[in-house]
mmCIF file of the C-alpha atoms, coordinates in Angstrom:
data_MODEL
# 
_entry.id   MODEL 
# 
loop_
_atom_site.group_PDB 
_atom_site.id 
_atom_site.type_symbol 
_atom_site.label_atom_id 
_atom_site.label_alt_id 
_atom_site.label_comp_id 
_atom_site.label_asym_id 
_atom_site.label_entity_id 
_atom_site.label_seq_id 
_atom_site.pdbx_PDB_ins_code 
_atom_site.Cartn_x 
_atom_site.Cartn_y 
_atom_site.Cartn_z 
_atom_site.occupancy 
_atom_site.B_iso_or_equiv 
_atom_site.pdbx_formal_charge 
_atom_site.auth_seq_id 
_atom_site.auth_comp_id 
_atom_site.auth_asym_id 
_atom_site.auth_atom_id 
_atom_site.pdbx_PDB_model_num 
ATOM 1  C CA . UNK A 1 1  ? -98.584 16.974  -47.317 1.00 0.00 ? 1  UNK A CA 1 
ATOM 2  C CA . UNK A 1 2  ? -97.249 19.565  -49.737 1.00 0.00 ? 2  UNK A CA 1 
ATOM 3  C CA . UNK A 1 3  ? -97.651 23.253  -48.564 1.00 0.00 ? 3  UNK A CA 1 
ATOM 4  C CA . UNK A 1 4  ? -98.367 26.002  -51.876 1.00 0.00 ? 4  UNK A CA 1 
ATOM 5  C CA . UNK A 1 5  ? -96.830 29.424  -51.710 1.00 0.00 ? 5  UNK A CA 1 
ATOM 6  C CA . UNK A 1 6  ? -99.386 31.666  -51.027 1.00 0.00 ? 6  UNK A CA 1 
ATOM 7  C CA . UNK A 1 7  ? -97.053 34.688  -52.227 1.00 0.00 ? 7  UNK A CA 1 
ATOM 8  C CA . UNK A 1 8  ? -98.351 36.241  -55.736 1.00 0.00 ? 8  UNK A CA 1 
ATOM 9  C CA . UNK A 1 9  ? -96.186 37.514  -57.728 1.00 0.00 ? 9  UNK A CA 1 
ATOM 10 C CA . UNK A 1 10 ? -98.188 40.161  -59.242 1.00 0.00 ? 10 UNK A CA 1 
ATOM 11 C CA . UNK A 1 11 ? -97.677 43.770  -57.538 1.00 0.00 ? 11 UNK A CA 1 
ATOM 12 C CA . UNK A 1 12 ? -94.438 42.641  -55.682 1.00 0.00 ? 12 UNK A CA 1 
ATOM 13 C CA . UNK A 1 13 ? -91.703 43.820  -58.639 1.00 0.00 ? 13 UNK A CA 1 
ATOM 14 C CA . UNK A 1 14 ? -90.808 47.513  -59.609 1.00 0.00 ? 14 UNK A CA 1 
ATOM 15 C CA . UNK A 1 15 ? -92.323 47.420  -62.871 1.00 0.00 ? 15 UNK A CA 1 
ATOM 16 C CA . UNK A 1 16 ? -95.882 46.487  -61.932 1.00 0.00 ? 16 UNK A CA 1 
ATOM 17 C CA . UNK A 1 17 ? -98.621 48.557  -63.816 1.00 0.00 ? 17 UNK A CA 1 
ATOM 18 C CA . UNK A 1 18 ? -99.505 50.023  -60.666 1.00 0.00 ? 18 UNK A CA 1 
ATOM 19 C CA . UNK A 1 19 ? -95.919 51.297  -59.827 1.00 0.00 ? 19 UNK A CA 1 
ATOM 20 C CA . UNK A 1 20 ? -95.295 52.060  -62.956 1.00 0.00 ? 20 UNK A CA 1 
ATOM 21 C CA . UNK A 1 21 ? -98.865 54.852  -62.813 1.00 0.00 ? 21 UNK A CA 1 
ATOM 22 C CA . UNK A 1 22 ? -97.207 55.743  -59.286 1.00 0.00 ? 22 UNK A CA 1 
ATOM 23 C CA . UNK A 1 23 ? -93.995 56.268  -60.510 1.00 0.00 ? 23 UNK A CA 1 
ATOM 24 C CA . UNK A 1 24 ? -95.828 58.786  -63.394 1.00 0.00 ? 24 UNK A CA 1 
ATOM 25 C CA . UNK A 1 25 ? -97.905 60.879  -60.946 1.00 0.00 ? 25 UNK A CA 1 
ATOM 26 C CA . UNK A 1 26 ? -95.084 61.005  -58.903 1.00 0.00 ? 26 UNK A CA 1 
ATOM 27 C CA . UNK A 1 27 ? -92.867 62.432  -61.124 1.00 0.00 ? 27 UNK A CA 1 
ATOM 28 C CA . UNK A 1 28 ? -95.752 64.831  -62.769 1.00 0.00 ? 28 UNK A CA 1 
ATOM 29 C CA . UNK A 1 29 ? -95.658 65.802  -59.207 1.00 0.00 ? 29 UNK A CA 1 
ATOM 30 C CA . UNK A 1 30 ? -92.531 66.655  -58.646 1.00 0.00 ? 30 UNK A CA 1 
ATOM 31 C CA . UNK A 1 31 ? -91.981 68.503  -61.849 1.00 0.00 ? 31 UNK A CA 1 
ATOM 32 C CA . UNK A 1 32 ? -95.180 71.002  -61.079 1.00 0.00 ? 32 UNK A CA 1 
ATOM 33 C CA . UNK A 1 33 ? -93.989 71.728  -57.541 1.00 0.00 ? 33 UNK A CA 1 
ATOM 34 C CA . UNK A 1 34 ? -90.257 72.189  -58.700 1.00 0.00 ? 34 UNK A CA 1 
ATOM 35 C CA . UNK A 1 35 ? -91.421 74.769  -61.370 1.00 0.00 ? 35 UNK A CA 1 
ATOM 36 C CA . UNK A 1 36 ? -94.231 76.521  -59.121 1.00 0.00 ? 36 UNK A CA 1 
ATOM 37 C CA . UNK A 1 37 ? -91.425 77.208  -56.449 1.00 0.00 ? 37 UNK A CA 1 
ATOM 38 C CA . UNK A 1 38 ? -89.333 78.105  -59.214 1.00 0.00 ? 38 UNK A CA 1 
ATOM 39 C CA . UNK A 1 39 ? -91.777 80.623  -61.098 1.00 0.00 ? 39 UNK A CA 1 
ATOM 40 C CA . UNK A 1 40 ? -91.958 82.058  -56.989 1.00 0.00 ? 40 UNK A CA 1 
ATOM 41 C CA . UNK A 1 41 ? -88.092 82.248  -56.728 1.00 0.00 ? 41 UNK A CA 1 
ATOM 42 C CA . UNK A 1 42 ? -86.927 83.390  -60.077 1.00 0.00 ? 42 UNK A CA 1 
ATOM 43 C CA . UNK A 1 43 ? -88.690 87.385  -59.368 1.00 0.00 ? 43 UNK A CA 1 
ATOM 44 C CA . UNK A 1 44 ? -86.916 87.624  -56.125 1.00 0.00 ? 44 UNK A CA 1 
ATOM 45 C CA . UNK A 1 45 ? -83.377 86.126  -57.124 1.00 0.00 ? 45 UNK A CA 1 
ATOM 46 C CA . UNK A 1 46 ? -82.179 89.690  -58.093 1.00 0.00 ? 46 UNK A CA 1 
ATOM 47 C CA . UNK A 1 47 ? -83.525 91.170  -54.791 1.00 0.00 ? 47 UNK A CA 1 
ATOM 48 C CA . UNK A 1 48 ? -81.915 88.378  -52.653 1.00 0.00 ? 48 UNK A CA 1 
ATOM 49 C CA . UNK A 1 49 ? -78.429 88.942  -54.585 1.00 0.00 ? 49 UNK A CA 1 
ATOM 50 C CA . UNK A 1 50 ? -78.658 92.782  -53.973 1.00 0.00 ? 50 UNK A CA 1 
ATOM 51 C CA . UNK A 1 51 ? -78.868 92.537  -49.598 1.00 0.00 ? 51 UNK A CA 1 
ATOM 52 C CA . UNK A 1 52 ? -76.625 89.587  -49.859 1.00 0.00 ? 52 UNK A CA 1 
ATOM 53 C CA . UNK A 1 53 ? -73.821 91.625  -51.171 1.00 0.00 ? 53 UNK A CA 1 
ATOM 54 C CA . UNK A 1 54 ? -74.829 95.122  -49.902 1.00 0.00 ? 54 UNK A CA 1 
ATOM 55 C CA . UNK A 1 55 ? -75.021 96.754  -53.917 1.00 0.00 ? 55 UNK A CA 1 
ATOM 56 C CA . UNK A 1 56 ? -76.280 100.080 -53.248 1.00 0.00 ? 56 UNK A CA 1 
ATOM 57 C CA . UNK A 1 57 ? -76.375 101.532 -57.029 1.00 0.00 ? 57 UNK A CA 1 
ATOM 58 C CA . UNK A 1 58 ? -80.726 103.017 -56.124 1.00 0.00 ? 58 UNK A CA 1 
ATOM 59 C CA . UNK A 1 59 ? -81.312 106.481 -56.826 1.00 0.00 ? 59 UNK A CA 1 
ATOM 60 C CA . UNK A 1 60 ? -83.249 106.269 -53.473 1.00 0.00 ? 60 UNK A CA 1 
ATOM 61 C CA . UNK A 1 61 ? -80.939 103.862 -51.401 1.00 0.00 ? 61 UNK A CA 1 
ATOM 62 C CA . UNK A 1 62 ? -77.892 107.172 -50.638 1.00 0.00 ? 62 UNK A CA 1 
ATOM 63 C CA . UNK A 1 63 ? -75.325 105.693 -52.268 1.00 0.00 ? 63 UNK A CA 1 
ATOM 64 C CA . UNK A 1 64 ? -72.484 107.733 -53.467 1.00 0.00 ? 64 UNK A CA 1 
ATOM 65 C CA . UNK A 1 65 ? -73.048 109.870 -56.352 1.00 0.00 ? 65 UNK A CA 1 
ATOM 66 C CA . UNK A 1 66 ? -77.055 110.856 -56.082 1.00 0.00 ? 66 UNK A CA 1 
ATOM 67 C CA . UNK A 1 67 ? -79.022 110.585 -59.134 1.00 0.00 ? 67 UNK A CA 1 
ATOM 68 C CA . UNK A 1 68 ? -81.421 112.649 -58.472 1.00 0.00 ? 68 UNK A CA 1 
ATOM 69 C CA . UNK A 1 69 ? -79.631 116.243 -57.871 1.00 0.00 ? 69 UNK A CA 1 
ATOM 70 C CA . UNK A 1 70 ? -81.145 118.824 -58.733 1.00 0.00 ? 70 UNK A CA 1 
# 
């Protein structure tokens, strides 16, 4: 008696329609999360760089050389 193979192969490669609409949404995904964390980031980058390297150069921070004498 000769056994069949059950195994289908529709949905088993890497290019099956269904992947391939994954694979989309995925990366649609991916892009809209990267740029909302970006849009987040970007405002605070020149903040972050200031009390990472100490730059005190604020008229209200008393640094050397006050700008606002009087």
């Amino acid at each position: 008696m000769a056994h069949k193979d059950h195994r289908s192969s529709s949905g088993g490669g890497w290019l099956s329609p269904a992947k391939i609409a994954l694979y989309v949404f995925l990366s649609i995904a991916a892009f809209f999360l990267f740029t909302e964390h970006l849009a987040h980031l970007v405002p605070v980058l020149p903040w972050l760089f200031t009390r990472k390297t100490g730059f005190k150069a604020s008229p209200f921070s008393g640094a050397e050389g006050d700008f606002l004498e009087v």
